[in-house]
C-alpha positions in Angstrom: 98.9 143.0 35.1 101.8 144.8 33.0 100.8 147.7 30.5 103.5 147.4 27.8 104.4 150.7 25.8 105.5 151.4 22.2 105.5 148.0 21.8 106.6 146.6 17.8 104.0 144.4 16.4 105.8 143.3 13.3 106.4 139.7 15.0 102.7 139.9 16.0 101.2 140.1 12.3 102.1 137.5 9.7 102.3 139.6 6.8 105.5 141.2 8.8 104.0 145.0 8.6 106.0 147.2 10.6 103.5 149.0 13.5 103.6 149.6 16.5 100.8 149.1 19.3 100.9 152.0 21.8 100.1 150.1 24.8 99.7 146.4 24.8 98.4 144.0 27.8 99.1 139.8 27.5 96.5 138.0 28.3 97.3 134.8 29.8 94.0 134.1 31.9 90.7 134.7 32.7 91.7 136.3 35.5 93.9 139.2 33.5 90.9 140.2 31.5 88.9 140.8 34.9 91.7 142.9 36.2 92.2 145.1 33.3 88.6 145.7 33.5 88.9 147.2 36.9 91.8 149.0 36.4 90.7 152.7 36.6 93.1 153.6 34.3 92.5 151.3 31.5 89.3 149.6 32.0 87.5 152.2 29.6 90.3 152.4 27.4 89.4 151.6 23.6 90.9 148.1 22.8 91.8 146.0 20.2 91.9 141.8 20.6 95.2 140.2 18.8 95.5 136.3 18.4 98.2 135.1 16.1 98.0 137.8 13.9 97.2 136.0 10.5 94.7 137.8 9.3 95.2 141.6 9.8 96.6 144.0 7.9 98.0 146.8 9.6 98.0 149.9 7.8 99.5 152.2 10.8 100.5 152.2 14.6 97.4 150.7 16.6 96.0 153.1 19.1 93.9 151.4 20.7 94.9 149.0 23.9 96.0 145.9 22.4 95.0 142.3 23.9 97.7 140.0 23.2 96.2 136.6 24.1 98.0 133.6 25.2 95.6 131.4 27.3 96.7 128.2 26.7 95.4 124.8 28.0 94.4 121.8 26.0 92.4 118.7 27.3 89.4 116.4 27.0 86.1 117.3 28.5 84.1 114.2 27.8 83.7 111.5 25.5 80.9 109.7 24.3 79.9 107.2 21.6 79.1 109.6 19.4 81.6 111.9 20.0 84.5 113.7 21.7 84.5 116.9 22.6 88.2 118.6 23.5 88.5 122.3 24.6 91.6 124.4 23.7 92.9 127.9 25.0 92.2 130.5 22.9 95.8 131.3 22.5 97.4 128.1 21.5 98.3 128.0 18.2 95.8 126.5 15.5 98.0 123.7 13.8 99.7 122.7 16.8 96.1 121.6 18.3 95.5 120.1 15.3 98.4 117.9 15.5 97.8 117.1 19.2 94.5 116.1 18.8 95.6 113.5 16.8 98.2 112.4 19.1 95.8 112.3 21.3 93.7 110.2 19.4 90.9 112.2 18.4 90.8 112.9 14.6 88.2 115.2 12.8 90.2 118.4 12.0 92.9 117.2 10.3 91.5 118.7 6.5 92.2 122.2 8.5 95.8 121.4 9.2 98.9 124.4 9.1 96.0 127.2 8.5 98.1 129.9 10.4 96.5 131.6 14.1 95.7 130.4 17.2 92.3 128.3 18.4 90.6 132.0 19.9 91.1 133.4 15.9 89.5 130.3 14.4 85.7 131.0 15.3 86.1 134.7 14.4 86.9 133.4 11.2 85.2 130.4 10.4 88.2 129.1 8.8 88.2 126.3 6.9 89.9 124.0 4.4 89.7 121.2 1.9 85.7 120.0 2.8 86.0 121.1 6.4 84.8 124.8 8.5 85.2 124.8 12.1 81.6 125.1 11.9 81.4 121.4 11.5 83.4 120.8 14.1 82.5 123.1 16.8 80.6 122.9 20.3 80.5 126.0 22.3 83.2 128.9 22.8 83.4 130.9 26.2 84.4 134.9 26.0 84.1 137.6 28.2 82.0 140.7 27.4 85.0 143.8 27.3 82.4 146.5 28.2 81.0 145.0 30.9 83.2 142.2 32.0 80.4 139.3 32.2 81.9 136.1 31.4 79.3 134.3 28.5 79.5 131.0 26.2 78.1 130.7 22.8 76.7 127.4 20.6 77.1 127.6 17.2 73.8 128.8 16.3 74.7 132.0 18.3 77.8 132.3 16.6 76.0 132.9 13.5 78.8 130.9 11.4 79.1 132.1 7.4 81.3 131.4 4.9 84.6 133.3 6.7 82.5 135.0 8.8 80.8 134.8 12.3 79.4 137.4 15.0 82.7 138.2 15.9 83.0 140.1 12.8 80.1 142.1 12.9 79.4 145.3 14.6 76.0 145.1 17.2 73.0 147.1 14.7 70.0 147.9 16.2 68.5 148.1 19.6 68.8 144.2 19.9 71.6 143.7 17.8 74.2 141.1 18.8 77.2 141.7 16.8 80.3 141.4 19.1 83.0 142.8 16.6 85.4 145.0 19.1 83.3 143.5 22.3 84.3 140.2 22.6 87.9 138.6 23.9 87.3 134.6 23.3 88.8 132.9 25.9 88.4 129.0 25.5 87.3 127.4 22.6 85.7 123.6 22.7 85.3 121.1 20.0 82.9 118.7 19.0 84.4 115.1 16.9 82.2 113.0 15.8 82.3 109.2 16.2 83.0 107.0 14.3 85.3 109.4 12.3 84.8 109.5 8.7 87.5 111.0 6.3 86.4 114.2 4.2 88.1 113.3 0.6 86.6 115.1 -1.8 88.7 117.9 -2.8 90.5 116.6 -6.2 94.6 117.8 -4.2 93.1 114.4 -2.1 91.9 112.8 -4.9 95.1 112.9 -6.6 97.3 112.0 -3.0 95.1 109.1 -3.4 95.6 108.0 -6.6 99.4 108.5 -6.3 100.2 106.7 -3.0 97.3 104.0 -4.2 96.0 104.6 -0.4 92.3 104.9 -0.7 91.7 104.5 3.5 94.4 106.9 4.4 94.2 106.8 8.4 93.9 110.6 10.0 97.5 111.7 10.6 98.4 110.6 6.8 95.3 112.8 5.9 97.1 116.0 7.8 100.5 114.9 6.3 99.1 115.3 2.3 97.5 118.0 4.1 100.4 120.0 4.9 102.3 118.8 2.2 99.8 120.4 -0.3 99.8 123.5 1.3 103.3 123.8 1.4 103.7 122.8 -2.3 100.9 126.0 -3.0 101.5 128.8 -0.7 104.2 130.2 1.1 105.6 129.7 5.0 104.4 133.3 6.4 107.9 132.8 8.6 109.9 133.1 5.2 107.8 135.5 2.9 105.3 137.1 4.8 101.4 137.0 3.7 97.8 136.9 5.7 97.1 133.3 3.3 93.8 133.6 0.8 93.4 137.3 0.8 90.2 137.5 -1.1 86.8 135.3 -0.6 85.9 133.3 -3.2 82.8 135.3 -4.2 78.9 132.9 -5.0 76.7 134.1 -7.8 73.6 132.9 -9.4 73.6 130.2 -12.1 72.5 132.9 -14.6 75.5 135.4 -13.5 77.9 132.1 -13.9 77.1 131.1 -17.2 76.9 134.5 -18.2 80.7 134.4 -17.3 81.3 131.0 -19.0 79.8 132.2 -22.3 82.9 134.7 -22.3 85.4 132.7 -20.6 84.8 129.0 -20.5 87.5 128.0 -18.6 86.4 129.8 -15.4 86.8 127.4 -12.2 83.7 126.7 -10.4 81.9 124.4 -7.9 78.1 124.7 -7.6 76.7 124.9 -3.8 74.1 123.4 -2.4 71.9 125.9 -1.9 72.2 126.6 -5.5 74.6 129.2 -5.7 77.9 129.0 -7.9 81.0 129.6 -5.9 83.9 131.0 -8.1 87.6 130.8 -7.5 88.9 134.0 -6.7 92.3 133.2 -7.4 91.6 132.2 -10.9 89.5 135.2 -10.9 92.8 137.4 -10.3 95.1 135.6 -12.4 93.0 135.9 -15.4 93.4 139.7 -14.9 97.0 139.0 -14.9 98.0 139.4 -11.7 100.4 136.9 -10.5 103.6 138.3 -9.8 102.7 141.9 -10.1 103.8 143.9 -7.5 102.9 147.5 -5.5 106.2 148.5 -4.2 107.0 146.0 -2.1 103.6 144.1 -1.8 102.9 142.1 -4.8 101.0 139.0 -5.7 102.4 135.2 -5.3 103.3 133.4 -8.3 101.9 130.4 -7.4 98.6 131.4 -6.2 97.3 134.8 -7.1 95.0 134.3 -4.5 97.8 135.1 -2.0 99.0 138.9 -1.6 103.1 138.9 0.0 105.3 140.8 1.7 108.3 141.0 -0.7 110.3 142.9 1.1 111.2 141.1 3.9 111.8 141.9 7.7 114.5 144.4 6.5 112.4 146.6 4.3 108.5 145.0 4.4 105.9 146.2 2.3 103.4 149.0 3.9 100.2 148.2 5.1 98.8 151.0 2.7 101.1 149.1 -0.2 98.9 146.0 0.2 95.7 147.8 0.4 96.7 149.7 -2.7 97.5 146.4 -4.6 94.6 145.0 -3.1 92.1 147.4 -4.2 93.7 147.8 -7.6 92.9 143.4 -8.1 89.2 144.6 -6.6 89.0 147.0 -9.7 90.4 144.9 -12.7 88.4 141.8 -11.5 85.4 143.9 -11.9 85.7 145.6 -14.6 86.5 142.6 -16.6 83.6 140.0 -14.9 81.2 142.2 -13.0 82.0 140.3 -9.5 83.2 142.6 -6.5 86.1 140.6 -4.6 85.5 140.8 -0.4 88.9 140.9 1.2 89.5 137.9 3.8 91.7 139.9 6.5 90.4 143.0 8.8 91.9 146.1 8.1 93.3 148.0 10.7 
């Protein structure tokens, strides 16, 4: 094990913030985690867990021990006529597993194709994409407990899966509270693909692929190609102009609330949920305030999708942490002054 110091973390975080990690450990193995924990020195240390970086905003130097992790490992642990379930390293990168399961020949995540971070960030997250969560896709996750260093696996029930949320993300409450924010390092991560595999089409971007190429029964690997194609036609390559993707949730209300809203502004993008709710597009949310393309210094808001804050600065002079917190909390303000709704940020702050 190799304690790295003053180690720069602007390649570590998409939005390209410059910080700094003041001691940082790679995680490569199961095995690293249970030597860190012994080490006298470091085992009690405060730490912080870093995947791909995609979703963190880093508003100074992180003092805590950072865990880079980089298990990697892909295969198949069983298949069955109803399904196959494949198991990934918690450091291998997101899309990349993506692609490879369908190499592979085992389709079912392709809807959640070039969604920046690595497989151990995905479950924190819930992320999800045109129809699909990983929630609907996954089996069981193993992790290691960082206070006491007991290895432990999780099903989905105990991963308490919300809209961009899960266990991961909450602090423990409570004498029997399980919240595992700051406790948990993911280690593996296994999915679950059902069979026979059905296509999820019903976001109108496939709707419209569908009606252009006159392909109706488009196979799995054309699915992820319009995938990727309409992702990269709507928000930018985090490599070129640095961002953390959809920075706000797209916030539910009650019937009553929404039509409230349509009364005064009938245009208002909307999808009704089936538990009743009204989900409302935060990015139309923010334009209407006239956001897109304002800036904060050198954080400002995309023009394409106002749901996406940038780094406009680039690697040579990149916006602040505390710029994009500004410009973020100044969208939270103007979004509720004009429509009553408070907007949830989608990355952690650190």
């Amino acid at each position: 094990m190799i304690v790295e110091h003053n180690v720069p973390l602007q390649q570590h975080n998409s939005f390209g913030i410059v910080a700094r990690a003041q001691h940082l450990v790679r995680i490569a193995s199961e095995a690293d985690v249970a030597a860190l924990l012994a080490d006298p020195a470091w085992g009690g240390a405060s730490k912080f867990v870093l995947g791909g970086g995609s979703n963190i905003v880093l508003t100074g130097d992180v003092k805590p021990l950072v865990l880079k992790v980089e298990i990697k490992g892909r295969r198949v642990v069983e298949e069955t006529p109803r399904a196959w379930l494949v198991e990934a390293g918690a450091g291998e990168s997101w899309h990349d597993t993506v692609r490879w399961m369908l190499d592979e020949g085992y389709p079912g995540v392709e809807n959640m194709a070039l969604i920046p971070g690595t497989v151990g960030g995905a479950p924190v997250q819930n992320i999800g994409a045109y129809g699909v969560e990983l929630q609907d896709r996954f089996d069981s996750l193993d992790a290691i407990d960082l206070h006491t260093g007991r290895a432990f696996t999780l099903d989905a029930a105990q991963c308490a899966f919300g809209y961009r949320d899960s266990v991961f993300k909450h602090a423990p409450s409570g004498a029997n509270g399980f919240g595992l924010a700051g406790r948990a390092l993911i280690t593996r991560v296994r999915f679950r693909l059902p069979r026979p595999w059905k296509p999820v089409l019903g976001y109108l971007d496939l709707e419209r692929k569908m009606a252009e190429t006159g392909n109706f029964t488009p196979t799995p690997i054309e699915i992820f190609d319009w995938i990727c194609a309409i992702r990269r036609a709507k928000l930018p390559d985090w490599r070129v102009l640095g961002n953390a993707g959809s920075f706000f949730k797209n916030p539910t209300v009650t019937p009553e609330q929404c039509a409230d809203i349509i009364a005064r502004d009938p245009k208002i993008v909307h999808y009704p949920m089936a538990d009743g709710s009204i989900k409302l597009a935060a990015g139309w949310l923010i334009d209407a305030c006239g956001w897109k393309g304002k800036t904060v210094g050198n954080a400002g808001v995309y023009e394409k999708q106002a749901l996406v804050l940038v780094n406009r600065g680039g690697p040579a002079h990149p916006a602040t942490g505390g710029e994009v917190m500004t410009l973020a909390k100044a969208i939270q303000t103007s979004v509720y002054e004009r429509f009553g709704i408070r907007l949830e940020p989608e990355p952690v702050v650190v």
